[in-house]
C-alpha positions in Angstrom: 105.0 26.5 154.1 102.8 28.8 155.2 103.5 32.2 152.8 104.3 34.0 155.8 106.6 36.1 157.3 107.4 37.1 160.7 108.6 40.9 160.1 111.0 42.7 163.0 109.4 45.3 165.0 112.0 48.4 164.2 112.2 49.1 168.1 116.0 49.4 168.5 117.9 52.9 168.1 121.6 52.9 167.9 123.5 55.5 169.0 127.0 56.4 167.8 130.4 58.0 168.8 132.8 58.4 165.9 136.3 59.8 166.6 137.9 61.7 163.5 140.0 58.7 163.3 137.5 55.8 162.6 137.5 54.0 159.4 134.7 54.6 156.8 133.4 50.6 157.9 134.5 50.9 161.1 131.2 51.7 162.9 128.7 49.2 161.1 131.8 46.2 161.7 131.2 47.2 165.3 127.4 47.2 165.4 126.9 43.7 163.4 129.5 42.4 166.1 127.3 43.8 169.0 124.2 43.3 167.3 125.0 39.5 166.6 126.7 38.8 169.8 123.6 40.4 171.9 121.2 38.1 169.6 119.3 41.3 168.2 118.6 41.8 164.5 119.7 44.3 162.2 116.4 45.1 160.4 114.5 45.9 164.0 117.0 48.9 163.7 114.6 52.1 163.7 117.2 54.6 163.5 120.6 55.9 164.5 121.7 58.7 166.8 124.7 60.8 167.0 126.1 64.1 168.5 125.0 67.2 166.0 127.8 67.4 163.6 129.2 63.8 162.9 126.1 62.9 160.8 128.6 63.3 157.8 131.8 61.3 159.2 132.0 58.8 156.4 131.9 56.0 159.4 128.3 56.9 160.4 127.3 57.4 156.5 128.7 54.0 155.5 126.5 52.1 158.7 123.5 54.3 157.5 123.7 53.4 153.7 123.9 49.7 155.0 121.0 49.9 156.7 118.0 51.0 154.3 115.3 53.4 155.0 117.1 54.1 159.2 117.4 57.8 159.7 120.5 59.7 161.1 119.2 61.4 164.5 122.2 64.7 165.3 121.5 66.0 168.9 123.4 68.7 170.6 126.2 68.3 172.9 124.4 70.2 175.3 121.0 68.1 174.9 123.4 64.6 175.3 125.0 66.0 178.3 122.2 66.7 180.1 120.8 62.6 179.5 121.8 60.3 182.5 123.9 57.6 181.3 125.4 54.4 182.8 129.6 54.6 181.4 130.2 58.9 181.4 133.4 59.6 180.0 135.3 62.5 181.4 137.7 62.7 178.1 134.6 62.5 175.9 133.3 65.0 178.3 136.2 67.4 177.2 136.7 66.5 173.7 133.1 66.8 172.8 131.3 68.7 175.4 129.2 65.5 176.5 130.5 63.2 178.7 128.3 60.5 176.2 127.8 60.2 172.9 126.3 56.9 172.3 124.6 55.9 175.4 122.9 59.5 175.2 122.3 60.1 171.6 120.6 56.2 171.7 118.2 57.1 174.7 117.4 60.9 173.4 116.1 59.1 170.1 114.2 56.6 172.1 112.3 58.9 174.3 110.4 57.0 177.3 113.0 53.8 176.0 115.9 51.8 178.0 119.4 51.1 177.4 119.8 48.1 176.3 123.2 47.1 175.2 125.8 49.9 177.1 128.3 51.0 175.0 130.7 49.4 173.1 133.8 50.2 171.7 136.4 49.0 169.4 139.4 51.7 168.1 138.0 54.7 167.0 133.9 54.0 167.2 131.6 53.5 169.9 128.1 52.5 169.6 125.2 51.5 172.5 121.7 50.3 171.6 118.2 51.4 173.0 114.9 50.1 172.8 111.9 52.5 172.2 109.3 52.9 174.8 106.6 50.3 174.1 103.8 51.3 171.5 99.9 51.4 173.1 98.8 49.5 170.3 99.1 45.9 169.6 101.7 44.5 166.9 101.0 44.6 163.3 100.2 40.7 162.4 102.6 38.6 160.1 102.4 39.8 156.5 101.5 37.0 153.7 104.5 37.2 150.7 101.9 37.0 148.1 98.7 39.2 147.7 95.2 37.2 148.7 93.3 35.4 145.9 90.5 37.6 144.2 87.2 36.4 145.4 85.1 34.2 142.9 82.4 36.8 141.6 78.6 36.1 142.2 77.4 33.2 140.2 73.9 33.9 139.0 71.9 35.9 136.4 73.3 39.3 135.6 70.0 40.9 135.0 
C-alpha cells in the first residue's frame, strides 16, 4: 500500500428546490440517489444553492448537516430568474417567482460552470448538480495519510 490517498476535487455545486411539503431527509435521499446513479461522489460536493429564503426548510438543513464543511448558497428569486436554464417551470415560475430553483441556484453558485445533471425530482424536492468553471492552476497532488519521517540530523562533530 502506498499511504496514499486520492482526495475529490470539491468541483460540484448542488442546487436545491424544496416545496413546504418535503420531508426533513427528503432532499439528501434524493441527491445520494442522483449522485450514485450519475457516478459522482459526495465529498466533491463544494456547496449547495437554494432560492433566498429556504436555507432554513429543515429538508435543505438536514442534506447540509450531512455533508460537513458545504456551505448553503440563498440567491434571489429575481437573480435565479434571470439565469438561462434547460427544464423552466411555469408553476415554479408563479409559486416562487423563478421559473427555476435548482438548475439556477446550481449554475449562479458555479459562476463560469455547466449543468451537469438537470434537475431531478422526487415528491416534494428537486435538486440539479453543476460543475465549477475549471481552476487555472493544476490539481493539488495526492496527500500521504501519515506525516513524512524527520530527517536523520548531521552526523559529525558538533563543534
Amino acid at each position: 500500500m502506498s499511504g496514499r490517498v486520492a482526495t475529490a476535487p470539491r468541483t460540484l455545486v448542488v442546487g436545491i428546490g424544496a416545496s413546504s411539503r418535503a420531508e426533513r431527509t427528503e432532499v439528501l435521499r434524493l441527491l445520494a440517489d442522483t449522485l450514485r446513479e450519475a457516478g459522482l461522489d459526495r465529498s466533491a460536493v463544494a456547496r449547495l444553492a437554494t432560492v433566498a429564503g429556504k436555507a432554513d426548510h429543515p429538508a435543505v438543513r438536514w442534506a447540509a448537516a450531512h455533508l460537513p464543511g458545504v456551505p448553503v448558497d440563498e440567491h434571489p428569486a429575481e437573480a435565479l430568474a434571470g439565469v438561462p436554464v434547460p427544464n423552466p417551470s411555469a408553476l415554479v415560475g408563479t409559486a416562487v417567482g423563478t421559473a427555476s430553483v435548482a438548475e439556477a441556484a446550481a449554475l449562479a453558485s458555479a459562476p463560469g460552470g455547466r449543468l451537469v445533471i438537470a434537475k431531478r425530482k422526487s415528491a416534494a424536492a428537486t435538486v440539479a448538480i453543476a460543475r465549477t468553471a475549471p481552476s487555472p492552476y493544476p490539481p493539488h497532488p495526492t496527500r500521504p495519510t501519515e506525516p513524512e519521517p524527520e530527517p536523520e540530523p548531521p552526523q559529525g562533530d558538533p563543534a
